[in-house]
Phi, psi and omega in degrees: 000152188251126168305149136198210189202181157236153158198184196278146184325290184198147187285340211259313185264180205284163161276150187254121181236159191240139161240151145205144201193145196281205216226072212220112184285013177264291169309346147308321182290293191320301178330313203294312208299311189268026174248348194260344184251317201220187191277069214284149188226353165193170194217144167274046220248083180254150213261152192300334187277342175280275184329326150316278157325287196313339178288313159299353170270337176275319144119038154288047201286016153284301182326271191337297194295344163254004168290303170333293178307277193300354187254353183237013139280337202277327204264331163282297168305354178087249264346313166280334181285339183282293175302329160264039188211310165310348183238005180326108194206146175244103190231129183273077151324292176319337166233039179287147198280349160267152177284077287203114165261161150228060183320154170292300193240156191280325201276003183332211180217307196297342177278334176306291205281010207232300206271309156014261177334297173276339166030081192283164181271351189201132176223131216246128148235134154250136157081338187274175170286190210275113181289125165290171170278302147001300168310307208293313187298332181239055177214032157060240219242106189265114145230148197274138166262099167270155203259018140297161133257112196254169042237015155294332177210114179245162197051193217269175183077345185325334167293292197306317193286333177321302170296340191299334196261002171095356190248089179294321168306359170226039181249109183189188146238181193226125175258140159213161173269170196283165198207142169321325194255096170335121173054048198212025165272148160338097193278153191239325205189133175223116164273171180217114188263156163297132154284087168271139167338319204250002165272117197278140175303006178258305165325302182286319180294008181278296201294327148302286173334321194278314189294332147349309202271268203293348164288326183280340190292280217323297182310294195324301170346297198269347157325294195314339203251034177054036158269178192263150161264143165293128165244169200217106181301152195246138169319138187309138166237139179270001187280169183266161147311122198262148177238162158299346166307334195262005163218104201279207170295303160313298193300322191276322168293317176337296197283334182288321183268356163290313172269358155295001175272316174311319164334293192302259234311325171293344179310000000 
């Protein structure tokens, strides 16, 4: 793979960073973590009910529905009360020292003239929907925390399928930067959480993520203080792009009782 970098402008003025990211109580922790570290100059926020609409206004109603369906499994299994208490983080929007949007869609022309405007030198996503070009040109150096290891697991679920398929060794995320071909920029960095027996794919994706968070502070740092970022082109994959779609009701017994046979056997 061919190497090569970016790197910041001048060593002299502070770094300006832009975040967008839905309104997920994981990406609160990422705000909190990098407003306690670096300079924030605008914050982006589209909320999973904006993300909602917009699929039905687009008239993506499998898409809806199974978001729907996943958002109200996550919430009878605790998934979501779990998460929001692993990321247990407080944060006043009403008085952040930044400017704040809440787009219907992240790709809006207002989110364009809007980053313009504020002209962060690094702009951070998470969590949004699928970024336009329009976005990407004006928001200088985009990079992503997805919630893969690519260029094998791409889209959404990534965690859960990894495991679903048996491939532990790719259960991680990847920060890259965005690129036209969803989840197909240029990668800078990849974590890995320890695997325990008792752990379910919304655990690792928790623990992942904080190594994330803290693999991306560390890089912004040595951004900041004008060292180069590496980027690493990413290899072709045959694999397919995962939706919330490919996981169904089926795909999910399936996977509970393949792992209740691992449990017994390990016993």
């Amino acid at each position: 793979m061919d190497n090569f970098f970016i790197r910041k402008s001048s060593k002299e003025e502070p770094l300006k960073i832009a975040v967008l990211c839905c309104d997920d109580p994981n990406n609160f922790y990422l705000i909190h973590q990098l407003q306690q570290h670096f300079k924030i100059v605008g914050l982006i926020i589209e909320t999973s009910n904006n993300q909602m609409n917009w699929l039905k206004m687009k008239k993506r109603y499998k898409l809806w529905l199974y978001r729907f369906y996943h958002g109200k499994r996550r919430r009878l299994s605790g998934e979501s009360a779990f998460r929001k208490q692993f990321f247990s983080t407080e944060l006043d929007f009403e008085n952040m020292d930044f400017p704040i949007e809440y787009p219907l869609n992240i790709n809006d022309k207002s989110n364009a003239t809007f980053l313009k405007k504020i002209k962060p030198d690094l702009t951070v996503c998470c969590g949004t929907m699928y970024i336009g070009k329009r976005l990407t040109a004006a928001s200088n150096c985009l990079i992503n925390l997805h919630g893969g290891i690519l260029p094998e697991y791409k889209g959404n679920q990534c965690t859960f399928f990894a495991l679903y398929e048996k491939n532990y060794d790719k259960v991680g995320m990847t920060l890259h930067l965005v690129a036209a071909k969803l989840d197909g920029g240029d990668m800078i960095a990849q974590v890995k959480p320890e695997i325990l027996p008792t752990d379910n794919d919304e655990m690792l994706y928790c623990k992942t993520f904080k190594l994330c968070v803290e693999k991306l502070l560390s890089i912004i740092k040595r951004f900041e203080n004008g060292e180069k970022i590496i980027l690493i082109k990413q290899e072709e994959s045959d694999k397919k792009t995962f939706s919330h779609c490919d996981r169904t009701p089926l795909v999910e017994m399936k996977w509970f009782f393949d792992r209740c046979k691992q449990q017994k056997s390990s016993r």
